[in-house]
N, C-alpha and C positions, 0 to 999 in steps of 0.2 A: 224497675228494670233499667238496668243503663245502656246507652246508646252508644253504640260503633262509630269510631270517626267517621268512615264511607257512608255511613245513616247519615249522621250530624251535617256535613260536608251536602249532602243531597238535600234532607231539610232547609237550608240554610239556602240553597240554591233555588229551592221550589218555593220558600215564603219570598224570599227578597226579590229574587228576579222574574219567577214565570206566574206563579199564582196570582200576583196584584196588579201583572204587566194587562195595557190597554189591550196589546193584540191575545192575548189570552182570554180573557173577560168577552171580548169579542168573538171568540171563535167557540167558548161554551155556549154564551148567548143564541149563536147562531146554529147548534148542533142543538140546541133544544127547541130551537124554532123547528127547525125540520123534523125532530123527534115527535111531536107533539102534532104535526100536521102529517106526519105520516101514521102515527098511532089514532089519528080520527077519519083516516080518508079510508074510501070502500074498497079500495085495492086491500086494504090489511083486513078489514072485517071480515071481506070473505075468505081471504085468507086464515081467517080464525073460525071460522062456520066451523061448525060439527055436519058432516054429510053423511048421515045414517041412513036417510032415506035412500040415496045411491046406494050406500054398501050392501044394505040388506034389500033394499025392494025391488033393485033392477033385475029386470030375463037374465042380462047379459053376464050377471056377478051368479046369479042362479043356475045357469048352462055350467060356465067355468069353476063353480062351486061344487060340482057334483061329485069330485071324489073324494072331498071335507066329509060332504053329507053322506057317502058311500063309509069312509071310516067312522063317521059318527053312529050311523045303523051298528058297526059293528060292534061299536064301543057299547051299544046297547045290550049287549050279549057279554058283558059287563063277566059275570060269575062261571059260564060255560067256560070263559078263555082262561080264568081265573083256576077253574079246577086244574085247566090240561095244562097248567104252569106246574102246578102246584103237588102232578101226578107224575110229570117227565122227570125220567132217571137222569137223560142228560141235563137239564138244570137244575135239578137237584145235587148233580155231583159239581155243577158248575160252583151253585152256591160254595160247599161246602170246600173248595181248590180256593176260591176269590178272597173269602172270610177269614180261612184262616193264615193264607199269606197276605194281608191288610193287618190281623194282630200280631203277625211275625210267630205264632205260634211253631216252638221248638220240637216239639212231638210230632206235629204233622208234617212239618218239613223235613225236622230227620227221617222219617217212613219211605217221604216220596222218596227223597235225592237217595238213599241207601239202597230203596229195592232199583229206582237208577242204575243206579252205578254198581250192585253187586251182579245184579242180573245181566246188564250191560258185560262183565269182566267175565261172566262164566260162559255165557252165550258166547263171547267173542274167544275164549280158550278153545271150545270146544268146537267151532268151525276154523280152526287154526290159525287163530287170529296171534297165539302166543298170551303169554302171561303178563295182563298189566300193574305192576305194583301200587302206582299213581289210584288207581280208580280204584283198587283193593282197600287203599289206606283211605280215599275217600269216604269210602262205604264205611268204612268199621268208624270214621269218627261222625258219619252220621246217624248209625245206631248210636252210639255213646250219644248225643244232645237229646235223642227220640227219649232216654229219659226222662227228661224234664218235659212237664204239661204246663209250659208260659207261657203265655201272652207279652213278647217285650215291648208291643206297644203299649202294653199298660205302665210299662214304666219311664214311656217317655213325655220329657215334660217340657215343658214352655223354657228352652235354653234362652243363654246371654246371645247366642247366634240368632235364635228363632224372635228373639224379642226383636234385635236390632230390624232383624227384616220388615218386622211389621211395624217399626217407626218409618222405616224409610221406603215402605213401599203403600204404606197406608191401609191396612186393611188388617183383619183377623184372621189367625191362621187355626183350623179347624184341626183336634186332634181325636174328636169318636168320629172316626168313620168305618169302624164293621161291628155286623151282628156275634153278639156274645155266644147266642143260642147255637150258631155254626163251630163255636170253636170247644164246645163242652164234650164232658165222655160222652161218646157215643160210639157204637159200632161202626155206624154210616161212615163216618167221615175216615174211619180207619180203612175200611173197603176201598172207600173213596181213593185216598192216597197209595193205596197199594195198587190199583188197575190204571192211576195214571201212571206212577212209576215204571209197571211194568209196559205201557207204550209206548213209554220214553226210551227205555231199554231194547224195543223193537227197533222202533224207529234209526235210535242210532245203531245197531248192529248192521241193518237192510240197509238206508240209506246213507246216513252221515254222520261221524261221532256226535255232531252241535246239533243233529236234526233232532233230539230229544229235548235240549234244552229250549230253542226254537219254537218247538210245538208247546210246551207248555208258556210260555212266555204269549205265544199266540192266542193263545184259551186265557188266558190273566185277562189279556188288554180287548180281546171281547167281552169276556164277562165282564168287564168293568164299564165296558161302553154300556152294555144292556141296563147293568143295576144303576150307576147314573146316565143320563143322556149326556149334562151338565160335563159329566168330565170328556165326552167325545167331541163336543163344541169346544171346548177349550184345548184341548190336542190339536183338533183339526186348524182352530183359528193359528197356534203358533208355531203349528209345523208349516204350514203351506206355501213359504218362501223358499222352505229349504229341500224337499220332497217331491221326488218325481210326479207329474200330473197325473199318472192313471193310480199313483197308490194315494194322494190324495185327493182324487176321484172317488178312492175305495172309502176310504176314510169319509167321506160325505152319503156314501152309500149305506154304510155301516150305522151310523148316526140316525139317516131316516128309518131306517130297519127298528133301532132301537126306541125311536119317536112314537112309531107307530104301534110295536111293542105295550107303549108305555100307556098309551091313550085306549087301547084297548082291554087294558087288563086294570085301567083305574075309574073306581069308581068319579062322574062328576068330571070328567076330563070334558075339558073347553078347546075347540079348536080355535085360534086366531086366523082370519085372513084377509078382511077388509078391502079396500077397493084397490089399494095398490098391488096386494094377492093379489086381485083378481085380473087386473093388468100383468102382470108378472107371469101369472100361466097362459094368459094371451101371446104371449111375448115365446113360450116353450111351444105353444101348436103352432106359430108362426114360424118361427125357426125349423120345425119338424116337416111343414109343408116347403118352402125354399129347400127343402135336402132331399125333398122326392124328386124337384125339380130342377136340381142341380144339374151346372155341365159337368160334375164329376160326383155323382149319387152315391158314389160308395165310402169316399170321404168324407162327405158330407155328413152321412149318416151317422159314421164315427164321431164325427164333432160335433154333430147333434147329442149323440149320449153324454159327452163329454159335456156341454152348457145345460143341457136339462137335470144330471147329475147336481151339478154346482150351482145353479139357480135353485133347486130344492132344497137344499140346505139355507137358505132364506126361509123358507117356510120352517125349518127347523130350528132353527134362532130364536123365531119372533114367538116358537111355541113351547121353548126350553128358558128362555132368561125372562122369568115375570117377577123379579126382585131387585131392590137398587144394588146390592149387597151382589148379587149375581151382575147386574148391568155394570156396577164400575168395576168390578173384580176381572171382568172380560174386555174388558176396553184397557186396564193393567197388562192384561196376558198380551193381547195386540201390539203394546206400545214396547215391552219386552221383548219382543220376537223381532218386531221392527229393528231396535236397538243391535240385538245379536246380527242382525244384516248389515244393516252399515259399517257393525263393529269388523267383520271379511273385509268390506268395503276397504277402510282404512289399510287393513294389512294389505289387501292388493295394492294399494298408491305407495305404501311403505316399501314391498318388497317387488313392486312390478314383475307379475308372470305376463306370458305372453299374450297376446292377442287382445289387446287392450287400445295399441292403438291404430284397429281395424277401423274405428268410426272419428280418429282424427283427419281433419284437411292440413296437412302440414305445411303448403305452403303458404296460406293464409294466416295459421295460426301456429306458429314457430314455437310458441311459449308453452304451449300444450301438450306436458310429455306421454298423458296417459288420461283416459276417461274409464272412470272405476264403475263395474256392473254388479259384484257384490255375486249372487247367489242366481240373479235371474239374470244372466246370459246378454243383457241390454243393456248400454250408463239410461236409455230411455228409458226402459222399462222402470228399472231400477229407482229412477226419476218419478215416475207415475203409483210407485208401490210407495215412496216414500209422499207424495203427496196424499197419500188415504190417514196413514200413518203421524207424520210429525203434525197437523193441528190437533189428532186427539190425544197427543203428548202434553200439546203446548197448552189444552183444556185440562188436562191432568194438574200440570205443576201450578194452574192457575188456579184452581178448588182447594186444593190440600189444605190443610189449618196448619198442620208445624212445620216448622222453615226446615225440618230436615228432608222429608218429603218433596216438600217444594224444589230442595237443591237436587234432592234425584233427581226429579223428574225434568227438571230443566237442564241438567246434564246431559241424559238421555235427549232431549229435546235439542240441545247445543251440537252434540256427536250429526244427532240427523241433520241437521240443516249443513253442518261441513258435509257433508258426505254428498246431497243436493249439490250444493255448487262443484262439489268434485264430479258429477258426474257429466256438468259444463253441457247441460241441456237446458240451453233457452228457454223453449217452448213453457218446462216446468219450472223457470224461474220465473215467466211471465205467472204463469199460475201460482205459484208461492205467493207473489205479490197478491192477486185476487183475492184470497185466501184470506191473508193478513189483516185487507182490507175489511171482508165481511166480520171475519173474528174482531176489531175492534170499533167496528161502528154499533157491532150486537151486544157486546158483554163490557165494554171500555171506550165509551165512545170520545172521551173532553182526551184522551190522549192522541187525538186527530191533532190537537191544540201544539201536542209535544213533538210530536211526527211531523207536522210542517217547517218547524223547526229546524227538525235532525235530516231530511229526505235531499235539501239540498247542497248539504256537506259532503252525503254519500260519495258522487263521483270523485269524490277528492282523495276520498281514503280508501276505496276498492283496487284490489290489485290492477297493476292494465289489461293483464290476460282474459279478466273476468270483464272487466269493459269491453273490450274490445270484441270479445265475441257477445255479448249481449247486443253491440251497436251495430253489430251486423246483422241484423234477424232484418231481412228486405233487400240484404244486397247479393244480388246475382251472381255474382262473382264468384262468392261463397259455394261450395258443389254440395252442401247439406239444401241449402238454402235452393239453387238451380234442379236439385234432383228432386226435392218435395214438390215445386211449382209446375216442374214437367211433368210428375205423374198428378197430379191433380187435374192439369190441364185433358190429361190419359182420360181420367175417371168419371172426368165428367161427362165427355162425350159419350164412354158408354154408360154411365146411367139416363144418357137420353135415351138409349135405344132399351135400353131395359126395366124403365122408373118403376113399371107396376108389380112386374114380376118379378124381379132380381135374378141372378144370376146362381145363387147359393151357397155357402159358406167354405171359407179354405182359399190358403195357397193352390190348389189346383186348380181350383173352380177358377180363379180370378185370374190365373195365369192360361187355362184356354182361350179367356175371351182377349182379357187384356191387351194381347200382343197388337191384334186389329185395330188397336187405338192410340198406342203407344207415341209420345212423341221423341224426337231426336232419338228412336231405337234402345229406351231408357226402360231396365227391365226391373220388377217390382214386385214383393211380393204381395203389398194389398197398397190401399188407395193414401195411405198414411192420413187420414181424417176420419176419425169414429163413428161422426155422423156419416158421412158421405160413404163409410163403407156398411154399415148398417142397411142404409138404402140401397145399394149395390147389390147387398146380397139376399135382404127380404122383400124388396122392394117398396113400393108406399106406404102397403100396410105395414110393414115391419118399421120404417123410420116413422110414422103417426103413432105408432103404439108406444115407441120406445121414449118419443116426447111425452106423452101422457103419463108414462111410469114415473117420469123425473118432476114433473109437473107437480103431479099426485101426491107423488114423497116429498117434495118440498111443502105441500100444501101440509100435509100430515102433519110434520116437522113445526112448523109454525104454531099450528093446535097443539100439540104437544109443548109446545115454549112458551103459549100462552096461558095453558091449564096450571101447567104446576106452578107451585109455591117452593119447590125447591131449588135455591139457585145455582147447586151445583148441578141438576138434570140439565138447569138451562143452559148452564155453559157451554158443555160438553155436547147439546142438542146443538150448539152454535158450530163446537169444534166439528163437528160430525158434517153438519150443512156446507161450511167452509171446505170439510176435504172432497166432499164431491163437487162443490163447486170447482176447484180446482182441478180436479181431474177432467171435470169437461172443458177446461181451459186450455189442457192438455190435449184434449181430445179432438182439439181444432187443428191441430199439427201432424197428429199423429193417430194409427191406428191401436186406440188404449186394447184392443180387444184380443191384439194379436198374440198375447201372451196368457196361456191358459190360468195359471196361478193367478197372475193379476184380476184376471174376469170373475173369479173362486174370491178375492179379496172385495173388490167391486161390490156385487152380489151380499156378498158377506157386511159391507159396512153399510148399506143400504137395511139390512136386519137389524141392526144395532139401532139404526136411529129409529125402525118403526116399533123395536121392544123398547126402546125410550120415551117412544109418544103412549104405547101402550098402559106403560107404566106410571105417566102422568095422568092418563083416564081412568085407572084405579085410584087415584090418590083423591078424587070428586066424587067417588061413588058415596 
């Protein structure tokens, strides 16, 4: 294989100057000394314990476990649920709508779109709607294709496009994905298409031309959530930067609907939930009790459904992804979705729209024309979504085997981290640091060697804009800086008066109380520290609980990095620990909670790492 000048050139640099140099030799030395004393001391042991006896034999996981064991009793009724599947006309006709637009079959789709649009064109003549040619010529050439009985995805094949993808995104791209049996003669499936057609034709005469198309496009992407769960987790994970909260609310509702579905009508279904579950549903009664007691009960409640929503879909995760093939394929879809954000991001710094720079201090920071928010409304937020995100990028491009992959993904991974310093929030560049820190002492530790090296050139070659406001994180002066200190100073006064009980979740709740404590008449809509508003609003038990979850999941985490033998689980168990670590780094600054999507993301990459420890305790059975 011959060598790249930029290789040779780097070779050349690593034998002769860094690999043989004293202060290298010294700093491996010394990274294996601690390696080795921390891999035998009892802090890590038990951190590697298996604690099956907590998960399964405490009251406390057996109280909070009971609607496991509620769906489990049902699951027991295993063939009963099985019939009344298997007897419903509505999913039977479901099936039969999902299958044969999955084969592209040309028969069934000429029938539907034809009675469509014929029926549509006569209906709307005959309530004087006038004569449409457009939907007339539709109709007659979707009769004309209803000849053909094809399946085109049978004749679709592994293209020069479809290959490149799967060089450079790493993985195998599936091409049987429907039942043969749905799309053969039969009567049914003609019926079938002819009574949606003509709803569609309802629908759009009565309500809206597009309301036909609509409604069946709505029936696809349900039935398709039911028949896989697999494709609703992966939807939901990549749309949920870009999507209103309450539709991808729905989206996580729809998901457990189809979870539950599936556990029910399968024989040998296993639920997962172990101790972090069972903290995690502590964590939903806790928050549901703060909302009865809220100074503003009615919002509260609201944003109650809203976290208990989006926390469930953790339990929906950790009981849909039990394959590595599934595990890295959704930690791909994450890392691509991330990408398509930043990539707004860029265009927003490119073509500056307005209101950007609503969170610049301009006379402090002159050089600062614009702090880019991307998709979620905040450059903080923005900041905090990207820290979930770019280490399990930066885990990605490190696993991969062929260097083309590798260059995606560290592309991808290069975009994110521009788009980080673009959004010129400190707080998550101190966290980015944290981050980088854990990621290479766990998976790359002797490049501490190379990094001592490189770290204090840094201030030499970063912009001064980005200096300058990094070296400001402490000075007063600064009104990002004065306004956070003021209300924390706020916050804390009243979580003296409210530590046990809280106060209850939301911009309203915190703004009844808040005013009464406010200092220099500094107004807020929460405490801008995750911890501190956690406690604020659940009060003790809600901050002790929400320690223990993070506690628990890192402990998990660990066992899971310990078990396997595979070292690409390990890494990306590393990326995974690193991005939460970081967001609670964040989460010292600011309130990471405030943004419902992010809490949906949170939530969500906390599932990932527990079907990856999951998934390494299969690989021991």
């Amino acid at each position: 294989m011959k060598t790249g000048y930029f290789q040779y050139l780097w070779l050349l640099i690593w034998n002769k100057l860094i690999k043989n140099s004293f202060i290298y030799k010294a700093l491996c030395a010394f990274y294996s000394w601690i390696t080795s004393k921390w891999a035998k001391s009892k802090i890590a042991s038990w951190f590697r314990r298996v604690d099956s006896d907590i998960e399964k034999g405490s009251v406390s996981n057996k109280i909070l476990g009971l609607d496991i064991k509620i769906l489990e009793k049902l699951g027991e009724k295993n063939e009963f649920f099985t019939k009344c599947k298997e007897r419903s006309f509505l999913i039977t006709a479901c099936k039969y709508l999902l299958h044969n637009f999955l084969a592209l079959n040309l028969r069934f789709m000429g029938i539907l779109f034809g009675v469509w649009l014929g029926l549509y064109t006569i209906l709307n003549y005959a309530m004087g709607g006038g004569f449409n040619q457009w939907t007339t010529l539709g109709a007659i050439f979707c009769g004309s294709i209803a000849v053909l009985n094809l399946n085109i995805t049978d004749y679709i094949k592994p293209t020069l496009t479809s290959r490149i993808a799967e060089y450079f995104l790493g993985t195998e791209l599936n091409y049987k994905f429907y039942y043969m049996t749905k799309c053969s003669k039969s009567r049914a499936r003609y019926y079938c298409c002819t009574i949606f057609g003509a709803l569609m034709a309802l629908l759009s005469v009565f309500v809206h031309p597009l309301m036909g198309l609509l409604f069946i496009m709505g029936i696809l992407f349900v039935s398709m959530v039911f028949y896989k769960v697999e494709f609703g987790v992966f939807v939901t994970a990549f749309l949920a930067p870009f999507i209103p909260t309450m539709v991808l609310a729905g989206l996580c509702v729809l998901c457990a609907c189809s979870l539950v579905a599936k556990a029910i009508t399968s024989k040998n279904f296993e639920w997962k939930f172990g101790i972090v579950g069972m903290f995690i549903m502590l964590m939903i009664f806790i928050y549901f009790v703060a909302a009865l007691m809220s100074f503003a009960r009615g919002k509260s409640i609201q944003i109650w459904f809203i976290y208990a929503v989006m926390i469930v879909f953790f339990y929906v995760v950790i009981n849909t992804i039990r394959t590595k093939k599934q595990f890295f394929d959704l930690l791909k879809t994450f890392a691509v979705s991330g990408f398509f954000v930043c990539l707004y991001g860029i265009y927003q710094y490119i073509f500056k729209p307005g209101g950007a720079e609503a969170w610049i201090d301009s006379e402090m920071f002159e050089g600062i024309s614009m702090r880019i928010y991307s998709t979620l409304e905040n450059p903080n937020v923005l900041g905090e979504y990207i820290l979930l995100v770019l280490p399990v990028c930066i885990g990605l491009m490190w696993t991969e085997k062929n260097w083309g992959s590798k260059i995606f993904w560290g592309a991808l991974a290069a975009v994110m981290g521009i788009v980080l310093i673009l959004t010129f929030s400190r707080g998550c560049w101190i966290a980015l640091v944290v981050a980088a820190a854990i990621y290479v002492t766990f998976v790359c530790g002797k490049l501490w060697g190379l990094a001592l090296l490189v770290l204090p050139i840094i201030p030499f070659v970063i912009p001064e804009t980005i200096l300058q406001r990094l070296t400001s994180v402490g000075d007063m002066s600064d009104s990002s800086t004065s306004y956070r200190v003021f209300i924390w100073m706020g916050s804390i006064l009243m979580m003296k008066d409210f530590w046990l009980s809280g106060i209850g979740m939301g911009e309203e709740a915190f703004n009844a109380v808040y005013p009464f404590y406010a200092y220099s008449a500094v107004v807020a809509p929460h405490s801008h520290n995750l911890f501190l508003q956690v406690w604020i609003e659940t009060g003790l038990g809600g901050i002790i609980n929400f320690v223990l979850i993070l506690f628990f999941w890192f402990k998990q985490l660990c066992l899971g990095h310990n078990l396997t033998q595979s070292r690409r689980l390990k890494t990306l168990m590393v990326s995974i620990g690193a991005a939460v670590c970081a967001f609670m780094v964040q989460g010292l600054f600011d309130n990471c909670f405030y943004n419902y999507r992010v809490v949906m993301v949170f939530w969500f990459i906390l599932a990932l790492g527990i079907a990856g420890v999951n998934i390494a305790k299969e690989e021991t059975k």
